[in-house]
N, C-alpha and C positions, 0 to 999 in steps of 0.2 A: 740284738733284736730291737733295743729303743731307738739305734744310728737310724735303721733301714725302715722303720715308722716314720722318723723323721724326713728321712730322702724324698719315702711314698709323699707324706705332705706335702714337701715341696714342691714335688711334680705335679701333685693333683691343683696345686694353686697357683701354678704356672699355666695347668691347662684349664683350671675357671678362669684368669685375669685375660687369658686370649681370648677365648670365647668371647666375655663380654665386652673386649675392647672392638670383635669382628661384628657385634649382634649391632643393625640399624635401627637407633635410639633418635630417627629426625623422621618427623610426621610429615603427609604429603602438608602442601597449605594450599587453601581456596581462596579466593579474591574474585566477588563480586562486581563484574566493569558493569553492569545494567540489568536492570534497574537499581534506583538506590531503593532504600526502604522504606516503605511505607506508602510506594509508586502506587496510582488508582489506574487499572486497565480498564478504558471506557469503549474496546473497539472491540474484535472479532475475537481476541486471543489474547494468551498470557505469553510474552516473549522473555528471554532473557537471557544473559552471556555472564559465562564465567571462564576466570583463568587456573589452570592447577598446574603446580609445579611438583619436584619433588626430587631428593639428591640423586637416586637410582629410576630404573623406569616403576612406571605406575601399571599397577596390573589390573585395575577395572576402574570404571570410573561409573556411579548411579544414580542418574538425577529425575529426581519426582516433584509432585504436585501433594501438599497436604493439605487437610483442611485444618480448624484452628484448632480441634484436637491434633494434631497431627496424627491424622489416620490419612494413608494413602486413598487421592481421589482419581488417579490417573494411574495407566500403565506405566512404569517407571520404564528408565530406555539407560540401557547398560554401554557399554564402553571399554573397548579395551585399548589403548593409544600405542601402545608399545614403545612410548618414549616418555623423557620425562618433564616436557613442557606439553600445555598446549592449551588450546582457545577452543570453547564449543559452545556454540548458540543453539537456542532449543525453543521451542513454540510448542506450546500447548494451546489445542483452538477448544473452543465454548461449545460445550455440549448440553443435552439433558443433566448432566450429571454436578455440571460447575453451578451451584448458586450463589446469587452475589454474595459478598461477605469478604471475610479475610484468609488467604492463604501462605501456608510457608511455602516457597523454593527453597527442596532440599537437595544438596550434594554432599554424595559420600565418597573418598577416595581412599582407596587402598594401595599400599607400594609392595603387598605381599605380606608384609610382616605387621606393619601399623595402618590404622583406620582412621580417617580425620571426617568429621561431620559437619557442615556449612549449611548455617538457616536464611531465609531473607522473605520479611515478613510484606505483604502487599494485597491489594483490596481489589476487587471484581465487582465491577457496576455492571448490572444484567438491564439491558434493552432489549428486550426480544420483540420484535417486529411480529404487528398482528396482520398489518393491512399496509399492501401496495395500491398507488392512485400512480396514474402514468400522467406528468403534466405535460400537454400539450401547450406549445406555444406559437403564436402570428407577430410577427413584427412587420408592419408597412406603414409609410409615409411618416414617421418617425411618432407611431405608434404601436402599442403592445396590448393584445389579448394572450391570457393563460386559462387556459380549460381544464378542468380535475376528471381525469374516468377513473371509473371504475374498474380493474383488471380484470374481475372474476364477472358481473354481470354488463357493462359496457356500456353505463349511465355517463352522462356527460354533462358537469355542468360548469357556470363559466364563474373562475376565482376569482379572477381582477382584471382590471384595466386601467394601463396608464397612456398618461400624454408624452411619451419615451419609448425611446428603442432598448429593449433588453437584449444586451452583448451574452450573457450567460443567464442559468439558470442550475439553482444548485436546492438538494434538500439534503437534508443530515438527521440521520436519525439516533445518535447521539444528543443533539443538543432538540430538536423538534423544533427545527427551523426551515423557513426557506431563505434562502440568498439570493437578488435580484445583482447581476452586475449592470449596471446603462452605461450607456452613453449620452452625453450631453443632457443632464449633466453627468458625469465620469464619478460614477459613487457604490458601492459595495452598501446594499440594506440589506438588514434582518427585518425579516417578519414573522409572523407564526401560520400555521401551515393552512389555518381560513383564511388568508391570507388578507387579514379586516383588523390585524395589529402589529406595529411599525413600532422594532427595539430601538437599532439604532442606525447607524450612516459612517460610514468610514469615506471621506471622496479624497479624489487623485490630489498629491502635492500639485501637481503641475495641471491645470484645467484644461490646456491645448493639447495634452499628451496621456490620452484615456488607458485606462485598466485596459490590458489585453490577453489576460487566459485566467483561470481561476481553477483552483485546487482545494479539496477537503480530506482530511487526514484525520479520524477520530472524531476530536468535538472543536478542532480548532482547522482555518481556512488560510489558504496562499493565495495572495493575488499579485497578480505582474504590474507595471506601471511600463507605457511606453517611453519613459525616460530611461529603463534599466533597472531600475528598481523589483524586490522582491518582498512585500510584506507577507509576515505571518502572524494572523489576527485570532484573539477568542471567539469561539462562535456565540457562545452567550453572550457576553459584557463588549463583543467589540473593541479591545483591548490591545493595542499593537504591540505581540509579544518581543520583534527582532524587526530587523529592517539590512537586509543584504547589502553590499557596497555596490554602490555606481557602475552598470557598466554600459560603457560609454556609446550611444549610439547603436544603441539594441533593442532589438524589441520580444520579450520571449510570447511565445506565440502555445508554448503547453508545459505541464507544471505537474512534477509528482514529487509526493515526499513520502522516504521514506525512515525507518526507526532513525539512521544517521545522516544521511543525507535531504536535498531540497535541489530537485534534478531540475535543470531549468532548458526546455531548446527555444535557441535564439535565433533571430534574425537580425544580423546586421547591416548598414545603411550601406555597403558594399556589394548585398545581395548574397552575402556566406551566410551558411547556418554554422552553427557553433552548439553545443551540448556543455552546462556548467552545470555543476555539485558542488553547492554550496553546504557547509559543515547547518545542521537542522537544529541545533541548538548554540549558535550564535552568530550564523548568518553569514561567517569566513568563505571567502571561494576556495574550492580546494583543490579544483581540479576545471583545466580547459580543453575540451576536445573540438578540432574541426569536423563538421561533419559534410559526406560529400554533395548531399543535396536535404529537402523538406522532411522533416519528420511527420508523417500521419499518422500515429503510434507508439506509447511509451507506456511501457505495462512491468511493474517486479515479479521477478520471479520467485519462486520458493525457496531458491539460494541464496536469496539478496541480488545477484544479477539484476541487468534492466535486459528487458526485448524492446527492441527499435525496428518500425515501422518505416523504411528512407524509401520516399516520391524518387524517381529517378525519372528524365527528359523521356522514358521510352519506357515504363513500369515499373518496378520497388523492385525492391531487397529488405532483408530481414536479418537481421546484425543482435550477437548475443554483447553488451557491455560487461565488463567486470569492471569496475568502480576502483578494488581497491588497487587491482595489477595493472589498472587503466590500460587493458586488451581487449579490441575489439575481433570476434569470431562471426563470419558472415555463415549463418544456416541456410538460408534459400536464397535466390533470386528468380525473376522473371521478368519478361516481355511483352507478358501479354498482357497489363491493364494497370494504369496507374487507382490504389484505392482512395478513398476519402472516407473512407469510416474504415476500424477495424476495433477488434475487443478478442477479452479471452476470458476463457471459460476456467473453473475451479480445476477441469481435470487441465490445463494447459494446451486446450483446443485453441487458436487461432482462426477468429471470423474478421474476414474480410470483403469489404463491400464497396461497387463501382453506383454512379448514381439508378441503375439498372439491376442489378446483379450481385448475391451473396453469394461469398463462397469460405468455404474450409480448407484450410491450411494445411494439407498433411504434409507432415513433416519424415515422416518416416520413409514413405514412398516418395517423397519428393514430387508432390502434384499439389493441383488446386483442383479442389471436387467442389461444383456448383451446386447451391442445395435452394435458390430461389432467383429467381425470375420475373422481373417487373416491365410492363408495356409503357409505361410512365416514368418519371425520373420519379425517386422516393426518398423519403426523410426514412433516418435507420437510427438506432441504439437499443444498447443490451444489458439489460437488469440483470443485477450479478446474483441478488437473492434465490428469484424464480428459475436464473439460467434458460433467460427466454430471451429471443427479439423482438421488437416491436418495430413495426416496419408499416407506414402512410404513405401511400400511394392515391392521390387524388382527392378525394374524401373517405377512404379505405384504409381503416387500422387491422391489420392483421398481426397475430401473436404467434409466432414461430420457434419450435425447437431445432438449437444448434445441429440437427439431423437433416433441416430440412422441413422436417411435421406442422403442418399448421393447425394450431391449437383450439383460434377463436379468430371470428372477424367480427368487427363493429363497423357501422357507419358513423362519420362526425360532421358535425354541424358548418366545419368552415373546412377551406386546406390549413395546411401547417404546417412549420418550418422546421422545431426544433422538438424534440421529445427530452424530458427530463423524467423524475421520479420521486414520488414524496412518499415517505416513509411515517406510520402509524405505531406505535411503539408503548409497552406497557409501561 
């Protein structure tokens, strides 16, 4: 009786030591690639990427928004990979619900059997926009007027005036500034949005070779140099954060950046365009693409993707970039009008505009549906906030929904060339 005790033991400890030599004792692991910690989001959303690994597949993966109790402030968004790597970027955009202050980015992964939990702590500066002004601007005889309306009643009155031609015109409602780009002299100024105080003055290395497209990304601005050059400057302090490498005999003519990238299209002294992505946080080129003709267009998409706008001799095309597989995917083309203005909408509507003529993009049916009509050439852009256009025709501001609907008309006191947008901010 004591032998067959003993045996039973044996076996029963033969079948514990397999068991727990078979049982997965290796936690998945999380690694945060962006943000680091204690990142200040000052724009529309909280973004961020992480990597999870794990020996076996991963059976759900759950990444949320806390606040600094960590009490859930967002819908968490689940995941199931069915492998056991993988990379997932996530955006949480500013609601009623987000107030400024400090939040965790939580991630939870499970491989079935074990739980790993990943925090990463970062700060939300809330600007909420009270009040849109639409700035109207004249440049002639190498002079500039700027006009401030009113959006909602259609008061007009006039900002400034210099003895210079203004190349751009930018406001940021992050930093509650405006950006003057000129020409001659060739200088990037901040001012404040009375525009009756002057921070500072960033001007071109090269004085024969002016600023040529200008970009704002948060609270900080890119501007081109027609020597090649690409700065990215603070918009507060004017502070040149990076400075892109030389390239040679180019002129970039439009400029988006985005979380990793600083997309640049160029023009070269040969008459090529060319499309660069330059790395956003050190200014490396990373990537050169030809492109076959003018860009009038360059907008990110919700993938990370770029949409591209390409002028063609006989009317555009519209081309999806992938950045990191550096493939281009053409979605439309057409014949019938080259545009010079084009924008998009929050839902991924495509407005495109000839100096006469708006039109919508459908993409689905594969047409252009016209939704406005001008007897005069017009000055056109489109406020992203209101999801309105704003369209001058003569001395004629009209405010238009991406529909087609016309909203609101005003009259204005002179014609005008360019429409920009100054932002009013708590």
């Amino acid at each position: 009786m004591q032998i067959k005790a003993k045996i039973s033991l044996f076996f029963l400890l033969i079948l514990l030591f397999g068991c727990k030599k078979n049982a997965d004792e290796i936690f998945p692991q999380i690694t945060f690639l962006s943000p680091f910690e204690g990142h200040v989001f000052d724009g529309d959303s909280i973004r961020f990427s992480v990597h999870v690994t794990d020996n076996s597949n991963l059976a759900s993966i759950r990444l949320g928004l806390l606040d600094e109790n960590k009490i859930s402030v967002v819908t968490p968004l689940y995941i199931v990979p069915h492998k056991n790597d993988t990379i997932i970027e996530v955006t949480f955009f500013k609601d009623a619900t987000l107030k400024e202050g400090s939040y965790f980015l939580h991630v939870q992964a499970s491989d079935g059997v074990n739980v790993k939990n990943q925090y990463r702590e970062v700060k939300l500066l809330r600007n909420d926009i009270v009040n849109i002004f639409a700035l109207l601007a004249q440049r002639n005889s190498g002079q500039s007027k700027i006009w401030k309306m009113n959006s909602v009643s259609g008061a007009v009155s006039l900002l400034m005036q210099r003895d210079y031609e203004i190349e751009a015109l930018l406001s940021v409602a992050e930093t509650q500034k405006l950006y003057l780009m000129t020409k001659f002299p060739s200088e990037l100024q901040a001012w404040n949005l009375a525009g009756n105080q002057h921070f500072w003055t960033v001007s071109s290395v090269f004085p024969h070779k002016s600023f040529t497209a200008l970009s704002a990304k948060n609270s900080h601005l890119c501007v081109a140099e027609k020597a090649g050059l690409i700065k990215k400057i603070h918009g507060n302090t004017g502070q040149i954060i990076l400075t892109t490498l030389t390239q040679v005999d180019t002129s970039a003519y439009d400029l988006l950046e985005t979380d990793d990238f600083i997309i640049a299209a160029q023009k070269t002294t040969g008459n090529r365009h060319i499309l660069c992505a330059f790395n956003s946080a050190t200014g490396t080129l990373l990537r050169k693409e030809l492109l076959e003709a003018e860009l009038t267009g360059m907008f990110e998409m919700a993938d990370k993707r770029i949409l591209l706008v390409v002028k063609h001799s006989t009317g555009f095309a519209i081309d999806v970039y992938d950045i990191q597989n550096q493939h281009f995917n053409r979605v439309f083309s057409s014949n019938q009008f080259q545009p010079v203005f084009s924008s998009i909408t929050k839902s991924g509507q495509l407005l495109l505009a000839t100096n006469y003529k708006i039109f919508n993009c459908d993409f689905v049916n594969n047409e252009l549906v016209e939704i406005f009509d001008s007897p005069v050439a017009m000055v056109v852009n489109f406020e992203p906030q209101q999801q309105l256009l704003y369209v001058v025709h003569g001395i004629i501001m009209k405010i238009i929904k991406p529909d087609g609907t016309i909203t609101n008309q005003y009259n204005l006191p002179e014609t005008i060339d360019m429409i920009e947008f100054s932002y009013a901010s708590n």
